[in-house]
C-alpha positions as CSV (number, residue, x, y, z in Angstrom):
1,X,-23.3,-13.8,19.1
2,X,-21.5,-11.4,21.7
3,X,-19.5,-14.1,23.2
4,X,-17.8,-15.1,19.9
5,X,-17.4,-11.0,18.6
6,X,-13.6,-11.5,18.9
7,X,-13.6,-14.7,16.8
8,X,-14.2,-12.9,13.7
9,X,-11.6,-10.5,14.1
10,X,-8.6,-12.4,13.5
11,X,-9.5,-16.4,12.5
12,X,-5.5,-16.7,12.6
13,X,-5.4,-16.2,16.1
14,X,-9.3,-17.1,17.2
15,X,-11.9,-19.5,15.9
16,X,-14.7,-21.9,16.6
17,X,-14.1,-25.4,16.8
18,X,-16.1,-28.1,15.8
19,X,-15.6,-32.0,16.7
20,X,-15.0,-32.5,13.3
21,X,-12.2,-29.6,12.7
22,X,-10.8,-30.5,16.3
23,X,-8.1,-32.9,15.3
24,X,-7.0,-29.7,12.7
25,X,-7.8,-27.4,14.3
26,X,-6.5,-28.0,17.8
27,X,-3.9,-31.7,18.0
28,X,-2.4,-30.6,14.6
29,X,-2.0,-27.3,15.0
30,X,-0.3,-27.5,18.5
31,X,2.8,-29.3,16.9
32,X,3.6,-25.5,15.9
33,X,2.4,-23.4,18.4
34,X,0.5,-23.7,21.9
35,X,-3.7,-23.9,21.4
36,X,-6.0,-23.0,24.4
37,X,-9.9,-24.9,24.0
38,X,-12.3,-23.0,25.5
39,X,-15.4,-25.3,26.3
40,X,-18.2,-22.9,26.5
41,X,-22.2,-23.4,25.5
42,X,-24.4,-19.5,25.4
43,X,-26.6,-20.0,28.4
44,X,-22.9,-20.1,30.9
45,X,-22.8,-17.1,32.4
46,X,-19.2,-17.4,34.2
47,X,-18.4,-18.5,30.2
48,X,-19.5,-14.7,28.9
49,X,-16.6,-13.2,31.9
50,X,-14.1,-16.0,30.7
51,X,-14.5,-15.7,27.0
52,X,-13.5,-12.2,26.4
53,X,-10.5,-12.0,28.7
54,X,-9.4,-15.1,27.0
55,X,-9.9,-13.9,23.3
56,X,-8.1,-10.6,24.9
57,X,-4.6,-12.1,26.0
58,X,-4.5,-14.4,23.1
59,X,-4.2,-11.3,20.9
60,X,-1.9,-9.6,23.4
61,X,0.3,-12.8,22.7
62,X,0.6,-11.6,19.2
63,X,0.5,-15.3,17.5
64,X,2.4,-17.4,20.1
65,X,-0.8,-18.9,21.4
66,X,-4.2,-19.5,19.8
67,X,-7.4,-20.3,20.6
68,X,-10.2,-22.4,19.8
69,X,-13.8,-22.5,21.2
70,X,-15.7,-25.1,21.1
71,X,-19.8,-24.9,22.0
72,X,-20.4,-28.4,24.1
73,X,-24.0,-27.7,23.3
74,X,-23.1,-28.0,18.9
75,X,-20.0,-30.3,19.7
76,X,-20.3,-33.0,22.6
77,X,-17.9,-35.6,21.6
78,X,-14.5,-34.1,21.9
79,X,-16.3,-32.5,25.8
80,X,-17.1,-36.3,26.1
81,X,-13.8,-37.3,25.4
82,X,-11.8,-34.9,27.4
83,X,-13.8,-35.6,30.7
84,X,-15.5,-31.7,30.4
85,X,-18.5,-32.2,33.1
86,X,-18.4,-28.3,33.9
87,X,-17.6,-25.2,31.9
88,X,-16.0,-23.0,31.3
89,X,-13.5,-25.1,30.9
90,X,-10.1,-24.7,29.3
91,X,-7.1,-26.9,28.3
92,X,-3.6,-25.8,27.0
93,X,-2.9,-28.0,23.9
94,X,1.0,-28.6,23.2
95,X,2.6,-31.4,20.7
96,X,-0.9,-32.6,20.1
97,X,-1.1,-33.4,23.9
98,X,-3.2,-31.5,27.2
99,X,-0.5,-30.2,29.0
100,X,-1.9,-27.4,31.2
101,X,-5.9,-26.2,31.6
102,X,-8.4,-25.0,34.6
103,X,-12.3,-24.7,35.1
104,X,-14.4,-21.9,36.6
105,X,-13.6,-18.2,36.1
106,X,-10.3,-16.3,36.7
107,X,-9.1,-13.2,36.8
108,X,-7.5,-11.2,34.3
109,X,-3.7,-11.6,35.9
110,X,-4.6,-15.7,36.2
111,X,-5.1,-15.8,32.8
112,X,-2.2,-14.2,31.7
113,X,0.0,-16.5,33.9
114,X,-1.5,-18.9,32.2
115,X,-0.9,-17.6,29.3
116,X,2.1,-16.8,29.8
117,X,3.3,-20.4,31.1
118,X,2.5,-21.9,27.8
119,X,4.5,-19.9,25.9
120,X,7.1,-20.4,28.2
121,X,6.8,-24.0,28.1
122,X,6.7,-23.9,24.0
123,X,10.2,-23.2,24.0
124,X,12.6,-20.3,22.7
125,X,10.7,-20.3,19.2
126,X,7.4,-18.8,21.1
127,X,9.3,-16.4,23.0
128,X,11.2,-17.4,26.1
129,X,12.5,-13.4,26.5
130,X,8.5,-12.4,26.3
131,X,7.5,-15.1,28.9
132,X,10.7,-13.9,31.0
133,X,9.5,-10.6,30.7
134,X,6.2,-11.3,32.1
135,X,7.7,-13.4,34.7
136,X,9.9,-10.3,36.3
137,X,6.7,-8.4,35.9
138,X,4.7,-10.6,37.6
139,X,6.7,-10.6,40.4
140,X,7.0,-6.7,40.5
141,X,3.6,-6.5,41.0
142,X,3.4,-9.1,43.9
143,X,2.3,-12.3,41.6
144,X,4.6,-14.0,43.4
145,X,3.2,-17.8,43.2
146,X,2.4,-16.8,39.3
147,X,6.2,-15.7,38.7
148,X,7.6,-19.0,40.2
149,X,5.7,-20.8,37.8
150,X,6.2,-19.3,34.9
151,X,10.0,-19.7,36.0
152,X,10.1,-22.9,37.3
153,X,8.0,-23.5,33.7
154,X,10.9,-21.9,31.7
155,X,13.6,-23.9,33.9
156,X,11.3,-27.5,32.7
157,X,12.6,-26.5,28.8
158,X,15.4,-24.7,29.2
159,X,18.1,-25.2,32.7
160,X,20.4,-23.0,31.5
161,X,18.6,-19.7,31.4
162,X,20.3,-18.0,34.3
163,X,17.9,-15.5,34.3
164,X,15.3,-18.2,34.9
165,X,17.4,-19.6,38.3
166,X,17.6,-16.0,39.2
167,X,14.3,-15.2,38.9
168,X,13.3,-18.5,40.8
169,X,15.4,-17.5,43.2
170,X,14.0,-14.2,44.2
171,X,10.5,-15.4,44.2
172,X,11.5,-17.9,47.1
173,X,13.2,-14.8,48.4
174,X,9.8,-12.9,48.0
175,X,7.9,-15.6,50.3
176,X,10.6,-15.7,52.7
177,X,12.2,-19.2,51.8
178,X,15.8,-18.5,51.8
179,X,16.8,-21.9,52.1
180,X,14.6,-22.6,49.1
181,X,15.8,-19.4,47.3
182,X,19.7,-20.7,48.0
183,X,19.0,-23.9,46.9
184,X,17.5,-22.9,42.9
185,X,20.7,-20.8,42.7
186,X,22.4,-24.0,43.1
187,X,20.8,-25.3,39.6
188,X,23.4,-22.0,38.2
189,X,25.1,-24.2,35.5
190,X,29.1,-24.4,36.3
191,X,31.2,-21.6,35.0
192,X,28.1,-19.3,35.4
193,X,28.2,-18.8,39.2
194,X,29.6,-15.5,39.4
195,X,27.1,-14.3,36.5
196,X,25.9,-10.7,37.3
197,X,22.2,-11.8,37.4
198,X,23.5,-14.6,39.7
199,X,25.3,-13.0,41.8
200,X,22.5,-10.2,42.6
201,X,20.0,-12.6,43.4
202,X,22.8,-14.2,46.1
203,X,23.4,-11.0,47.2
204,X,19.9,-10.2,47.5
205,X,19.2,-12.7,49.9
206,X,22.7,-12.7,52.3
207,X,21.5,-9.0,52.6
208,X,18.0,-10.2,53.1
209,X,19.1,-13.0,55.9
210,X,21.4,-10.2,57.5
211,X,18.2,-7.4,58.0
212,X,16.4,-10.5,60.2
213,X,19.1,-9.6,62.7
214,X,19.9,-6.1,62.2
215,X,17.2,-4.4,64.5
216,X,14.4,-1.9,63.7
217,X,15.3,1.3,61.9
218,X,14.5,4.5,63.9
219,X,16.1,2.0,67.2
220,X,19.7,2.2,65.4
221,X,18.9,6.1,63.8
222,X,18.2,7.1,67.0
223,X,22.0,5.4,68.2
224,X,23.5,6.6,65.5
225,X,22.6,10.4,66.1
226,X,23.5,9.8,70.0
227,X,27.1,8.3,68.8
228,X,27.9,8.6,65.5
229,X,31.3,6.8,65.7
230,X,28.8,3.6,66.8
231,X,29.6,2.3,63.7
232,X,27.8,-1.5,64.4
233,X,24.7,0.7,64.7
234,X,25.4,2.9,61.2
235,X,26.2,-1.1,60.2
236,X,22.8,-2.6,61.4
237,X,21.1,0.4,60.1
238,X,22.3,0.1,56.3
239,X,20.5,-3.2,56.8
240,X,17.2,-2.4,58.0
241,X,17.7,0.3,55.2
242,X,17.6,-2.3,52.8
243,X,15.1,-4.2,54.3
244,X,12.4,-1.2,53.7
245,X,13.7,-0.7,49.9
246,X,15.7,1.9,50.6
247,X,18.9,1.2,48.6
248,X,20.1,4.7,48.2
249,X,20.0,5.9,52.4
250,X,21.9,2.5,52.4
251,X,24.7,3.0,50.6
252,X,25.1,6.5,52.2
253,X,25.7,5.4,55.7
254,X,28.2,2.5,54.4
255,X,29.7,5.4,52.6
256,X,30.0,7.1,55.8
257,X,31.1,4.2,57.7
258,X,34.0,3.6,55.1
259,X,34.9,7.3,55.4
260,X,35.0,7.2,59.3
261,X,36.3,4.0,59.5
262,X,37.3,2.0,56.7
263,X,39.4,-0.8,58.2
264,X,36.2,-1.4,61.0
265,X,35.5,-5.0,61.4
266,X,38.1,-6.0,58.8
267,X,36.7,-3.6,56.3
268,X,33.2,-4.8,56.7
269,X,31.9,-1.6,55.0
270,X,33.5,-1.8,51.6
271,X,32.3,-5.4,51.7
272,X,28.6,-4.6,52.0
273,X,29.0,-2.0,50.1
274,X,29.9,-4.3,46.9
275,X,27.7,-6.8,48.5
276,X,24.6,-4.2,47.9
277,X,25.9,-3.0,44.4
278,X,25.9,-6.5,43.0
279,X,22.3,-6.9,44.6
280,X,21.2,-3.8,42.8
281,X,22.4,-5.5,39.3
282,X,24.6,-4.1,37.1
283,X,21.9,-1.3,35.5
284,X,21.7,0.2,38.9
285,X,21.9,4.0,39.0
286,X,22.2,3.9,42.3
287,X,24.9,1.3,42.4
288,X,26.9,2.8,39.3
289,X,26.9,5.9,42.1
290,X,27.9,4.3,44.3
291,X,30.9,2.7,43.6
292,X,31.9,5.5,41.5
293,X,32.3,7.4,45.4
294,X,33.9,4.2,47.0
295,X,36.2,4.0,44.6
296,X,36.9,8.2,44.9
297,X,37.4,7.4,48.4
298,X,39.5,4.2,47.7
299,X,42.4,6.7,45.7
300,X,42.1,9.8,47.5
């Protein structure tokens, strides 16, 4: 069968269940690592879109989920006994318990957040860094809800992954909650508050908070080139910089406004200025350039 193509290629990874081999194959076998049930029967035709994308980021997990599909045509009790009236229907299996599942069809990116959200919640041994990966990538792309709860997911076994809080935090950031995004950083366990992961994400959103008020770009370009010595205008204008993505043109007119002026608004440019490199993190090109100038500028 078509459906079931993937089941034969790795039985490690991918097999058919049975009510009889459930409690094996499925309860038991979740004490070590996360199992996905896939309720499926042939004549489902949202089950032959769901089946392969599932069989597909199982083996992308490389072994830190599996799967098991059952046929609720060949195996109604354990459908009976899990409440199954529709398929496709899938539940996460961790510790021998249902922790996680959904009905119906999704999409290639839903799946892998689901995915990805049971291996987060398995812990460290099934690859926290992996999950964290796919997190940050998530909310790259714009997965934004996806992101916060693979997180929020991580946070549940593990509150002192700082990179989880900071990830958190810029995902609140991302929908425009900065009292929400200020408040995960607060979960930053104590000594760890100044943490360079930390501290970008807070700097990520003062900056963030600051280009609400700073006015719209070609407005302050436009004063700047009338009056260059306007220097809250070059100020606002770093903002609204940063509030387009544009790190780099940024930095440049704070760099100017520290040449011109460096004692302006008790030294409000050097302040930014470190304000934006810690936002950048500390594998920012761009940042490491940065303060490599300031601090030419500093000592000259």
């Amino acid at each position: 069968m078509e459906l079931n193509a993937a089941a034969t290629k790795d039985p490690g990874l991918i097999k058919d269940g049975t009510d009889q081999s459930f409690m094996a194959d499925v309860v038991q076998a979740s004490m070590e690592v996360p199992v996905i049930v896939d309720f499926w029967a042939p004549w489902c035709g949202p089950c032959k879109q769901l089946g392969p994308a599932l069989e597909k980021a199982v083996t992308d997990a490389k072994g830190k989920v599996r799967l098991v599909k059952v046929d609720v045509d060949r195996n109604p009790a354990i459908a009976g006994q899990l409440r199954v009236q529709s398929i496709p229907a899938v539940f996460a299996f961790l510790g021998g318990q249902p922790v996680d599942g959904f009905m119906g069809a999704q999409s290639a990116s839903q799946i892998k957040a689901f995915v990805d959200r049971l291996i987060a919640a398995a812990g460290p041994a099934a690859g926290v860094e992996e999950a964290l990966d796919a997190a940050d990538e998530m909310l790259a792309e714009g997965a934004v809800a996806d992101a916060a709860q693979t997180y929020a997911a991580i946070l549940a076994e593990d509150e002192t992954s700082l990179r989880a809080v900071a990830g958190l935090a810029r995902t609140h950031l991302a929908m425009g909650d900065f009292e929400k995004a200020r408040g995960v950083l607060e979960l930053t366990r104590k000594g760890k508050e100044n943490d360079a992961l930390i501290a970008a994400a807070r700097a990520q959103i003062e900056l963030a908070e600051a280009a609400g008020d700073a006015g719209e770009a070609g407005e302050l370009a436009a004063r700047v080139a009338k009056d260059p010595d306007d220097h809250q205008a070059r100020f606002d204008l770093a903002a609204a910089e940063l509030a387009r993505g544009d790190a780099e043109a940024a930095i440049e007119g704070l760099l100017e406004l520290f040449r011109r002026d460096r004692e302006w608004n008790d030294g409000a440019a050097k302040a930014q200025l470190f304000k934006v490199f810690d936002s950048l993190g500390p594998k920012s090109e761009a940042a490491a350039r940065g303060r490599r100038r300031l601090s030419s500028m500093i000592f000259a």
